[in-house]
C-alpha positions, 0 to 999 in steps of 0.5 A, spaced: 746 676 279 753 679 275 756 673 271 763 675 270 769 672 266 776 673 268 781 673 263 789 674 267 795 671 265 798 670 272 794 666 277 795 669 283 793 675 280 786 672 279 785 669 284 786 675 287 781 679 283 776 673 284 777 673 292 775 680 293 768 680 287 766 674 290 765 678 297 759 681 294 753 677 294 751 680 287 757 678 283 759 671 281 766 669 277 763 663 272 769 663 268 777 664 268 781 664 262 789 665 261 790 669 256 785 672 251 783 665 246 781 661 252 776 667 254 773 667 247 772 660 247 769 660 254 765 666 250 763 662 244 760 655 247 754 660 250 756 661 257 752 666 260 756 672 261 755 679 261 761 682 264 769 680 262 775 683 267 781 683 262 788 683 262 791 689 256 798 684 257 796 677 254 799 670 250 796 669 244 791 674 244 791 682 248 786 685 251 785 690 247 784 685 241 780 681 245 775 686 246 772 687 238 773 680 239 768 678 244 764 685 241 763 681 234 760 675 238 755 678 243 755 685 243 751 686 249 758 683 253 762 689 257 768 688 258 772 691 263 780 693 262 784 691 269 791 694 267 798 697 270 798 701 265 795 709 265 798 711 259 792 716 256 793 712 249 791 705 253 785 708 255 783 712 248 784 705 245 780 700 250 773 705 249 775 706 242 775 698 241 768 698 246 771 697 252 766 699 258 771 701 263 778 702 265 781 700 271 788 701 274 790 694 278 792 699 284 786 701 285 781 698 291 776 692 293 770 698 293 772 701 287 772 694 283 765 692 285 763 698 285 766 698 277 762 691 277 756 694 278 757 700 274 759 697 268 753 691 268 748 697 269 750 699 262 755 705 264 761 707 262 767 707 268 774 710 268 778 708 275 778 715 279 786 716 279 786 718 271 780 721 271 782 726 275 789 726 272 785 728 266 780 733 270 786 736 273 789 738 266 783 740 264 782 745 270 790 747 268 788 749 261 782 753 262 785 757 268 790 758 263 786 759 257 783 765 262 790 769 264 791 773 270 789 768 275 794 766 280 796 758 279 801 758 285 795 755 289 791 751 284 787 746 287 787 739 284 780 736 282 781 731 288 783 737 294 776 740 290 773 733 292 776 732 300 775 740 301 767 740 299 767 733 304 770 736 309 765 742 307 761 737 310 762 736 315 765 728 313 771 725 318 777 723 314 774 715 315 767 717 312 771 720 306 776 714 304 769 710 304 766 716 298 772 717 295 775 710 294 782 713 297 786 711 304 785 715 309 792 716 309 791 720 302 785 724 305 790 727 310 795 728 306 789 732 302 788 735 307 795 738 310 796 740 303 790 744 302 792 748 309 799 749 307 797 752 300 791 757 303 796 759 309 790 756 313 791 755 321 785 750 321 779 747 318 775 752 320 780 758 317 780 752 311 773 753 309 772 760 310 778 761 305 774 756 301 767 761 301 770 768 300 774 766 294 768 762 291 771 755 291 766 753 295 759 756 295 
């Protein structure tokens, strides 16, 4: 079982996120705090906690200083940043400080726990929507790096993702399951991945994908 504290200013909001962690049956809310003192003090009398969920923006103490300070009294605790903020200096600086996970607060119930889960399993996590930001920007630098390549059709790293399922044979419902993304932004995947290769249907899809070595 995963003891997991909540530190969440708003009350809604946590209760939210307590709601949907406690759908699993591996996972189990010890402990909620509203701001970052009330979670260390919870951390300090010797609770048994092996995950904190964490607010940047906090009273008293913020998330981001929140993290050293649990560090500091029992390291073996992971923290996990829950955040609206995506700003790639937030991220830089919640692992610096020994963040385990980054998480924006848009993203779903599967991807929550499955971070959970992760993250109690001693593995680092970074939600999915800024990971493939990131991914995105990466492949743009090296295709221009390589020079003499066309960009008007670049794919990103998540229309790699849906078109390498689709490769599959999965059905968009069995992709927004694997992706932790709605159905809704599969097919718009989808349709975009057809209007830039000029592609009739699926089949001419995949066909474009092999002969230009996108898929092998």
């Amino acid at each position: 079982m995963l003891n997991v504290l909540l530190a969440e200013d708003h009350n809604i909001v946590r209760n939210g996120i307590k709601m949907l962690l406690e759908t699993d049956e591996q996972i189990s809310v010890v402990g909620e705090a509203a701001n970052g003192r009330e979670a260390l003090g919870l951390i300090a009398n010797g609770n048994n906690i092996h995950v904190v969920v964490t607010d940047i923006n906090m009273p008293e103490i913020d998330g981001l200083s929140l993290i050293s300070k649990i560090k500091e009294i029992n390291d073996d605790i992971k923290v996990i940043i829950l955040s609206m903020h995506d700003s790639e200096k937030y991220v830089m600086q919640a692992f610096t400080s020994g963040a385990s996970c980054y998480l924006l607060k848009n993203i779903s119930a599967d991807e929550l726990i499955f971070s959970v889960k992760h993250v109690g399993r001693g593995e680092k996590y970074l939600c999915s929507e800024i990971s493939n930001r990131l991914l995105d920007r990466l492949i743009q630098r090296s295709y221009a790096e390589d020079g003499g390549i066309d960009l008007s059709k670049n794919f990103s790293m998540r229309e790699i993702d849906v078109l390498k399922l689709i490769a599959e044979g999965l059905t968009n419902s069995e992709m927004s399951e694997r992706l932790f993304i709605s159905k809704r932004t599969i097919e718009g995947h989808r349709q975009n991945l057809i209007e830039k290769t000029g592609s009739r249907n699926t089949a001419s899809l995949i066909k474009y994908a092999v002969l230009n070595g996108i898929l092998k």
